[in-house]
N, C-alpha and C positions, 0 to 999 in steps of 0.2 A: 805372616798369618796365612795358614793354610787354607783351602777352598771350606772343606772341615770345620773350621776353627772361624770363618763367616758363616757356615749355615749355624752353629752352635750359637755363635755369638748373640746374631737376632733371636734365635728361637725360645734364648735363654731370658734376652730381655723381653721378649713380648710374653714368656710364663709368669716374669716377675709383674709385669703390666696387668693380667688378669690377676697376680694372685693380691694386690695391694688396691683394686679395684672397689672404687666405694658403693654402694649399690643406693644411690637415692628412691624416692618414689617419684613415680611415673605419675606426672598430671594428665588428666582428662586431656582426651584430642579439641575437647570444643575450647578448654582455657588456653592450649595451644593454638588455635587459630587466631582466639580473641586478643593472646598476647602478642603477635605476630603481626596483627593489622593495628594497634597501639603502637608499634614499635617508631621512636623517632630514634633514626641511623645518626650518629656523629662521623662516622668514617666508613669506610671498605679497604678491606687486601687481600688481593688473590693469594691463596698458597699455592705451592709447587708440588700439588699433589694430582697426578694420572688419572689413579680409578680410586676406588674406597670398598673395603672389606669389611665385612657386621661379620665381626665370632661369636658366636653362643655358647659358655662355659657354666655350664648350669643355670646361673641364677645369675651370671656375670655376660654383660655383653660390652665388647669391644669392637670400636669401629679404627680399623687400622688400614692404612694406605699399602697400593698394592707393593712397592719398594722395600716396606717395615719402616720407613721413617718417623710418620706422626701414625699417634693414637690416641683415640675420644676415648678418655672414661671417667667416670666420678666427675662428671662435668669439668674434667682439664683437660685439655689440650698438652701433648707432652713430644719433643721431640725424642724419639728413643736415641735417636745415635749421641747427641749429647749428654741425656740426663735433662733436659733442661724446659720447664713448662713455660708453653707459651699464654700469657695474659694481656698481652696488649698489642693493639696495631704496629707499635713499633717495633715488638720482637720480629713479624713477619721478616724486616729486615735484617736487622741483627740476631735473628736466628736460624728461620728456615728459610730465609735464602741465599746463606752461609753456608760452606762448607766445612766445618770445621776439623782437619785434617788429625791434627794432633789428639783433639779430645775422641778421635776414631781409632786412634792409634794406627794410623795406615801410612807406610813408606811407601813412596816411590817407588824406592827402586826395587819391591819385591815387586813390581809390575811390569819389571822389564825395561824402566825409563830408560833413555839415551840425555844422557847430561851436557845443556848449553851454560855455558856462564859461568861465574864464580861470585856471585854478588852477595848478598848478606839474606834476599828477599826469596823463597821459594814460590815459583811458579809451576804450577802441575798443567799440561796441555796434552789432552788429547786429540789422537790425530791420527786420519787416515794417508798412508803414503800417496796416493793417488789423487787427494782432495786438492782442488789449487786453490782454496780459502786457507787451508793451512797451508798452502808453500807462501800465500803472503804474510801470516802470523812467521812462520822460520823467518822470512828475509827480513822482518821488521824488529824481531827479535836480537838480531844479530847484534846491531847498535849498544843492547840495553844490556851486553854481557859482564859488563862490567859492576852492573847493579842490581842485578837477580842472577837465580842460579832456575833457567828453565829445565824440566823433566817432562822431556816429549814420551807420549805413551802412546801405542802405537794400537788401532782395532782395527778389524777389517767390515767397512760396512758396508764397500761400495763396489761389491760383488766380488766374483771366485778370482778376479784377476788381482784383485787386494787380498786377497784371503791366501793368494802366493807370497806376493809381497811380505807380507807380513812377516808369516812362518820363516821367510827366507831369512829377513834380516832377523827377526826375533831369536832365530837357531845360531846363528853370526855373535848375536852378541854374548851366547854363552860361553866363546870360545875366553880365554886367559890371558890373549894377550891382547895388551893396547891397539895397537896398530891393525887390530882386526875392528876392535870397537869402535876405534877413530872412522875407518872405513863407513862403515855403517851410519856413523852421524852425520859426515860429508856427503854419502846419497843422500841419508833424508834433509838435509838442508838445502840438496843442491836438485832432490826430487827425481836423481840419477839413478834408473837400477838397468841401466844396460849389462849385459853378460850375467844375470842373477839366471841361477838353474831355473826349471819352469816344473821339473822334479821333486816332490817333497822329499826334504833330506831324510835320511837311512834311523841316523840318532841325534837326536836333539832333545834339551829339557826344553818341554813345553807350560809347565807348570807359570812360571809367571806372567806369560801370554794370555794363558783361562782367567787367573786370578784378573788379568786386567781388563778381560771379556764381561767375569762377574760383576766387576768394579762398574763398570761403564754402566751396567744392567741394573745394579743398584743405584747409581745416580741417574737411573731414568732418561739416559741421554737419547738427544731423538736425532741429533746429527753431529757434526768434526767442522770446524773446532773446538773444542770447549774445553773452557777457561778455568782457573780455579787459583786466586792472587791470593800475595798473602794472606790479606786478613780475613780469606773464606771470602770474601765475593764470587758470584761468579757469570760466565758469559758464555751463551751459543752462538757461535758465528766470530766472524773475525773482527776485531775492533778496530773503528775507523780508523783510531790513534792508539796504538798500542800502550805507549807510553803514559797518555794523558789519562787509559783506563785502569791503568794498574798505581796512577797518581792519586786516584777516584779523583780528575778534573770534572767537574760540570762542564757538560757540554753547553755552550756559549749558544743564545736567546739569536733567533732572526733580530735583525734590525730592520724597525722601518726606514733606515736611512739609505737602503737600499733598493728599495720601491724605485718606480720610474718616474712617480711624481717629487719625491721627495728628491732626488739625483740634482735638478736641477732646479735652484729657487726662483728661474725667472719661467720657470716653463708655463704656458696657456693653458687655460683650460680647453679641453678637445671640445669644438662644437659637432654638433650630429649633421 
């Protein structure tokens, strides 16, 4: 997918989103108040929405997130990237705070991945070469290669000194052969760019480095690492337990049994 062929993409589905657009009528602001203080709440979920955008198309108004992901109209809620309306607190989960890779039709590897593992499970990770929350994702990653196949994708967001980095290895891994690529994986695992020019290279295709710029920018990423498991979960920051977040383990409840009163059954009560 071209840079192109993402601005088309959304532009195309938010045309289709105004042109299938229901237009209810508009009740009174005072029955909207009076509705609004009636209201008994059963639940809440935040979405994973930045800012929000009101378009005016004649007679049609759509309220769309600034990414293009969700848009308000005809009183539905719809995520564009999948096609899919949201109706209930539980899709919050199972949809919009899913990534749903396949139904976007987006590869990896047009985004310049560098590939760990061989496992059955695809793991998309972004990551700044420079970030050491991601050198602890690479080093925990290592273990699990047998059971996912990780595609480290690399942005630069943590200044011009990453913004070499980047270019350098991203230019590296267009070369053809292996043993250049292998190179490249081994720094970014090992977080090694000693002897990297300081030079932007002469020729290099940059084209899946942007697309993975774009990428980032439309998943609204606000820092590295971030996560993206198979089943469209996803995570900013690095996970306590790698393994146990891509298992989706629950994280395990405080016990009281480790209180200082509870430690010990014969202990006193403290007098003042």
């Amino acid at each position: 997918m071209t840079l192109r062929q993402i601005t088309l993409l959304f532009a195309s589905l938010f045309a289709a989103s105004i042109a299938f657009a229901a237009n209810p009528q508009k009740p009174a602001v005072s029955d909207i108040a009076a509705g609004l203080l009636s209201i008994k709440i059963d639940g809440m979920q935040d979405l994973p929405i930045s800012g929000l955008k009101m378009v005016k198309s004649g007679e049609q108004t759509v309220f769309i997130s600034s990414n293009g992901r969700f848009a308000f109209y005809g009183g539905k809620l719809m995520d564009i990237w999948t096609q899919q309306e949201i109706k209930a607190l539980a899709d919050i989960d199972n949809i919009a705070n899913r990534i749903d890779l396949s139904r976007m039709k987006l590869k990896a590897d047009d985004l310049g991945a560098v590939t760990v593992g061989h496992g059955k499970g695809q793991v998309l990770v972004f990551i700044d070469p420079r970030c050491p929350y991601c050198g602890k994702v690479m080093k925990d990653l290592q273990a699990l290669k047998d059971q996912y196949t990780f595609k480290l994708v690399m942005i630069p967001i943590l200044g011009p000194e990453s913004q070499n980095l980047v270019v350098q290895l991203a230019c590296q891994l267009g070369a053809t052969d292996t043993k250049t690529k292998d190179a490249v994986r081994d720094r970014l695992l090992k977080q090694d760019y000693a002897g990297l020019p300081t030079e932007p290279p002469t020729q290099c295709n940059k084209e899946p480095l942007q697309k993975a710029v774009v990428t980032a920018k439309l998943f609204d990423l606000k820092g590295v690492p971030f996560l993206i498991a198979p089943d469209g979960r996803t995570h900013s920051g690095a996970p306590e337990v790698l393994a146990d977040w891509l298992a989706d383990k629950p994280k395990p409840s405080p016990s009281l049994a480790t209180t200082p009163d509870t430690q010990n059954p014969n202990a006193s009560e403290k007098k003042p």
